[in-house]
Structure formats: structure tokens, C-alpha cells
C-alpha positions in Angstrom: -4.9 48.0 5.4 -6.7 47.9 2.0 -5.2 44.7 1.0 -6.5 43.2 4.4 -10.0 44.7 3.9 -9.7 42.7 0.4 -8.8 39.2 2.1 -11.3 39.6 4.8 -14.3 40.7 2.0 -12.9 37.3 0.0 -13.5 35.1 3.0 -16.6 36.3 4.0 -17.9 35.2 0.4 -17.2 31.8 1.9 -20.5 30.4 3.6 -22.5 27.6 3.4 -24.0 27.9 0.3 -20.6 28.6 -1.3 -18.2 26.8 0.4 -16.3 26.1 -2.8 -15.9 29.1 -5.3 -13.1 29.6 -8.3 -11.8 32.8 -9.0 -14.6 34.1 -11.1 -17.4 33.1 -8.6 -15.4 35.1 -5.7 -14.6 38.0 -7.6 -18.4 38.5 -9.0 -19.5 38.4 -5.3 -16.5 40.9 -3.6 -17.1 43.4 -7.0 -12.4 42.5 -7.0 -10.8 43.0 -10.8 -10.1 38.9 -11.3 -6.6 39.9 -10.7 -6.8 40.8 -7.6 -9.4 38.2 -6.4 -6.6 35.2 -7.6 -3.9 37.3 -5.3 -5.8 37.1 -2.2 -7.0 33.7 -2.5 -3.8 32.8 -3.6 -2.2 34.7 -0.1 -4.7 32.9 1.8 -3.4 29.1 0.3 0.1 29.9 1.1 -0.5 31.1 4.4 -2.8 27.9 4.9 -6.2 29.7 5.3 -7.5 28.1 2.2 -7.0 24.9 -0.6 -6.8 25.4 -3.7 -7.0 22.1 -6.2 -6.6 24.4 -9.5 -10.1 25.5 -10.2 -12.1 25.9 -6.7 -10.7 27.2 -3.1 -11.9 26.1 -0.2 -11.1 27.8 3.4 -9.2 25.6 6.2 -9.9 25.2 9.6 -7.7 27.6 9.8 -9.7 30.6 9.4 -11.7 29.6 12.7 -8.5 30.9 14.6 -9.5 34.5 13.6 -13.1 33.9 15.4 -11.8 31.9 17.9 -9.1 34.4 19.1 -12.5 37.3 18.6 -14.4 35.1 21.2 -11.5 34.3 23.5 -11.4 38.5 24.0 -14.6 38.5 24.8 -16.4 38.3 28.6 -19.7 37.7 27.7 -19.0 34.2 26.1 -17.0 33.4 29.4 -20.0 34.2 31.5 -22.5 32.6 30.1 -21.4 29.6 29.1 -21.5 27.9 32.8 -25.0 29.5 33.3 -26.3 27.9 29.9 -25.1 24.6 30.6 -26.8 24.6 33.2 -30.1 25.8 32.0 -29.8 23.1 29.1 -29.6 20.7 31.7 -32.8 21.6 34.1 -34.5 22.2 31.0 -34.0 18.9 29.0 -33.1 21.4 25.4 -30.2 23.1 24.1 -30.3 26.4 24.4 -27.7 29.5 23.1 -26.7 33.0 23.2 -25.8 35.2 20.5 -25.2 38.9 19.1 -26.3 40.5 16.4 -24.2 41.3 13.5 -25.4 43.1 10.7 -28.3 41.5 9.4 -26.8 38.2 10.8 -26.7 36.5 14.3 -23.3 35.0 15.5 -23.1 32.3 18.0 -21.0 33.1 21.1 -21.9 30.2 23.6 -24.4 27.3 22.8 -24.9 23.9 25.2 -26.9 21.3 23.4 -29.0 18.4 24.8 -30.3 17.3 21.7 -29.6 17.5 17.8 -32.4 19.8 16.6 -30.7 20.8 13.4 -29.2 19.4 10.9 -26.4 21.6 10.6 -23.7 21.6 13.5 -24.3 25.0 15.7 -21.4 26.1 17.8 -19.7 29.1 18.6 -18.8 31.5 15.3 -22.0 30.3 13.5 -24.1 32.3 11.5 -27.6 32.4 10.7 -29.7 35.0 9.3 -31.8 37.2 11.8 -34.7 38.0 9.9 -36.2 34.0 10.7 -34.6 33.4 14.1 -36.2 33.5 17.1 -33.0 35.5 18.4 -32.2 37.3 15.4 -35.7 39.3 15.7 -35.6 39.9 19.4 -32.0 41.6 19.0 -33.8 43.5 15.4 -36.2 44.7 18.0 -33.8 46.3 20.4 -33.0 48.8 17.8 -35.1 51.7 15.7 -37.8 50.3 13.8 -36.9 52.3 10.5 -33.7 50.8 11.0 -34.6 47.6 11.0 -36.5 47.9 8.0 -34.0 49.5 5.9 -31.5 46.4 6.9 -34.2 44.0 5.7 -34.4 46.2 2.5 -30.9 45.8 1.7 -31.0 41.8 3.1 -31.4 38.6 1.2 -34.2 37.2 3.0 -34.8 33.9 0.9 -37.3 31.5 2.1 -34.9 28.7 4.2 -38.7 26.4 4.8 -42.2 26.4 3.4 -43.2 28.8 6.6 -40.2 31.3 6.7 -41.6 35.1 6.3 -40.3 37.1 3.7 -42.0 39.5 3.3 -40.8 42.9 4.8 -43.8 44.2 6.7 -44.9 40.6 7.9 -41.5 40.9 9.5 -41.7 43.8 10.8 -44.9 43.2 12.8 -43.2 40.1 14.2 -40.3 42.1 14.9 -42.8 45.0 16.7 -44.1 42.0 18.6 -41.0 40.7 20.4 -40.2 44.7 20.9 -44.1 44.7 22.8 -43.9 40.9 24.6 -40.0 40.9 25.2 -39.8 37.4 23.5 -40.2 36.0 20.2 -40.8 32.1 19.5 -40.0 30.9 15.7 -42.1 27.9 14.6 -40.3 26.2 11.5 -39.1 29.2 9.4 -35.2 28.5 9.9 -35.6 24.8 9.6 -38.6 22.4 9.3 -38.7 20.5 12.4 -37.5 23.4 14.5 -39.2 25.5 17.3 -37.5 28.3 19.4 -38.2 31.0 21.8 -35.5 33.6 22.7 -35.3 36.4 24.8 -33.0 39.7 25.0 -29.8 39.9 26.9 -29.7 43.1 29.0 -26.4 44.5 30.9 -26.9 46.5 34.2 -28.0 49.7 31.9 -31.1 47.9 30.5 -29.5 47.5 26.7 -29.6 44.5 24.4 -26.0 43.0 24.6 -27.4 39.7 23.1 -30.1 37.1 22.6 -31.0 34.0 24.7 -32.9 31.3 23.0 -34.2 27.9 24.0 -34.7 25.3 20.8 -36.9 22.0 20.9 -38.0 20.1 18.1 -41.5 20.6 16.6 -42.5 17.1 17.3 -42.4 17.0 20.9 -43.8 20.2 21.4 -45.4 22.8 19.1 -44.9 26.1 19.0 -47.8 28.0 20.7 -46.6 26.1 24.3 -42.9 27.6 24.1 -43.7 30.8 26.4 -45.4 28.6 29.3 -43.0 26.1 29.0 -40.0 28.1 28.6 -40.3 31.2 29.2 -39.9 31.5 33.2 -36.8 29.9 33.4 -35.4 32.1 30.8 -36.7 35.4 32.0 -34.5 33.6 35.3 -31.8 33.7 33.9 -32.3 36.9 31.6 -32.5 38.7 35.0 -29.3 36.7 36.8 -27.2 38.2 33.6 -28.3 41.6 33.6 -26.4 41.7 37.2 -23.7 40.5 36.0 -23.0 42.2 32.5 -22.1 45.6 34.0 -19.0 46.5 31.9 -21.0 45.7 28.3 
């Protein structure tokens, strides 16, 4: 079991600021001897999670069998999926739902009307949830003193010219969606972006997830997400909390 806690801490240095790393690079960031970095990246080559073209490695495709098989177990991307799709399409935007891991959201079900980003969102992705619209209405589900001792340990690096960094500016925006039951992000994940999420509750009244609705900043700022938006997600916010009774 120790040697699979090493592989999985190697691959999880593997994002999208370091999607290529040598042996050095991935043994600085998992604190592995050098020796034992090279076996596990090694391991993973053979068994054909990663490349290796004699200085940098590379993960596969692959790896997205490990998440994919995580997702497949779970019900909550099998319920919402049909429900989003059809909110994207009465709504004209894309919308998603994700959970809160760590100090990082994951995808689990997305339906998108419109490129809004310039990376490719889908199930299994990752963004951080100290600038997401999602990310700070599932921070705000939980103790605030927790919350701020995960943005302690965090790297919260500016991703625009408008993303907050700063811990107690955070926080207050954090203590807002915990007061309004929403949060709207304008441009702090990526310029150009808008979105407003919302909390998923199951039948007990607990966060089990976010809901969020994104639309680019050019056809419609900010400040008019919650009229525009907000009803039809509060809608469907409601319909789910009837139907997530065993999460």
C-alpha cells in the first residue's frame, strides 16, 4: 500500500502546469529519494500510464480510466447529467456540477452550449476553488476557520488581473455565498468568464455539490447573473435535493 500511495502522489504532480516533468522535477514536488521517483514513473511507463522519451514523462490517456471508473460508481453524476442538459438547453449556457476536493473542485457532469474557456472542461477536471464561482459556495458549506486554514496552506496564485488572493478578501466572499446561497465569479478564473453557482443539497439539507451556470463576459456582465440565472437554478437546486436522498 505504501508503494501505491507513492504512484498515486507521482501522478498527482502531473497537472496542467506540469504536464511534462523528469525525474528531478517529480521527485522535488512528491519530497521521493530520486530513486524512488524513477521506480514509479518507470512502473507507470510499463504499465502504460505514462511516456517516457528519456528525460521528461508524460501521463497517457490511460490514467483517465482511474477517474472514469471513480465517476462510473458514483450516482450523483448519473442523476444529474439528464437534468443539466436540459437546463443548458432552456438556458442558452453551459452549465456544470461539481464536488469539492481538498482545496480543489472536480468536475462530475458538465453540458456545454458554448466554448467559454479556453481549456476543455469535462468530467475529472480540476480547477482551484478559492476563484470559482462553485468552489466558494462548496468552501462556504463548511466551518469558516476551516476554510481559512485550507487557503492558508493553498497556492492561491492570481489565474487573471481580477482573481482575489488575498485571504480575508476571500473569505468575505466566501461568508457571502454562505449569507446569499449563491456566488457569481466575474473574470478571476479566466478573463472573459462569468459564472454564478449554487449549492447542491441531498434530502438532509447538506452540500453534496455545486451547480454553476457560465456565460461569457461579453454578452452579459456579471452583476445581471442572479436575475438572469438564478431562478432557474434555485429550480433545479430544489428538484435535486428530492432526489439525492442516499448522499
Amino acid at each position: 500500500m505504501i508503494g501505491l500511495a507513492k504512484g498515486l502522489a507521482v501522478i498527482e504532480t502531473f497537472t496542467a502546469e506540469t504536464p511534462r516533468q523528469s525525474i528531478t522535477e517529480v521527485a522535488r514536488r512528491t519530497g521521493l529519494d530520486r530513486a524512488t521517483a524513477r521506480r514509479c514513473l518507470l512502473t507507470l511507463a510499463h504499465h502504460g500510464y505514462a511516456e517516457y522519451d528519456g528525460k521528461y514523462f508524460t501521463l497517457t490517456p490511460r490514467v483517465l480510466r482511474l477517474g472514469t471508473a471513480c465517476l462510473a460508481t458514483m450516482p450523483l453524476p448519473q442523476l444529474v447529467q439528464p437534468l443539466l442538459d436540459a437546463l443548458s438547453e432552456r438556458i442558452g449556457q453551459s452549465s456544470s456540477v461539481s464536488i469539492l476536493d481538498a482545496d480543489e473542485i472536480v468536475y462530475v457532469a458538465r453540458a456545454a452550449q458554448r466554448k467559454v474557456f479556453s481549456i476543455a472542461l469535462m468530467p475529472g477536471s480540476r480547477l482551484p476553488a478559492y476563484c470559482t464561482s462553485m468552489g466558494r459556495v462548496l468552501l462556504a458549506a463548511l466551518p469558516a476557520q476551516q476554510v481559512r486554514e485550507r487557503l492558508a496552506r493553498g497556492d492561491l496564485a492570481p489565474r487573471t488581473p481580477r482573481t482575489l488572493t488575498d485571504i480575508d478578501a476571500i473569505m468575505l466572499e466566501v461568508d457571502r455565498a454562505r449569507t446569499q446561497g449563491f456566488a457569481v465569479i466575474d473574470q478571476e478564473v479566466e478573463c472573459g468568464l462569468c459564472s454564478i453557482a449554487v449549492p447542491v443539497h441531498n434530502a438532509h439539507g447538506q452540500t453534496v455539490a455545486a451547480l454553476n451556470v457560465g456565460v461569457s463576459a461579453f454578452d452579459m456582465p456579471a452583476r445581471d447573473l442572479p436575475v438572469a440565472f438564478l431562478p432557474a437554478l434555485n429550480q433545479l437546486q430544489a428538484r435535486l435535493a428530492g432526489m439525492l436522498r442516499c448522499l
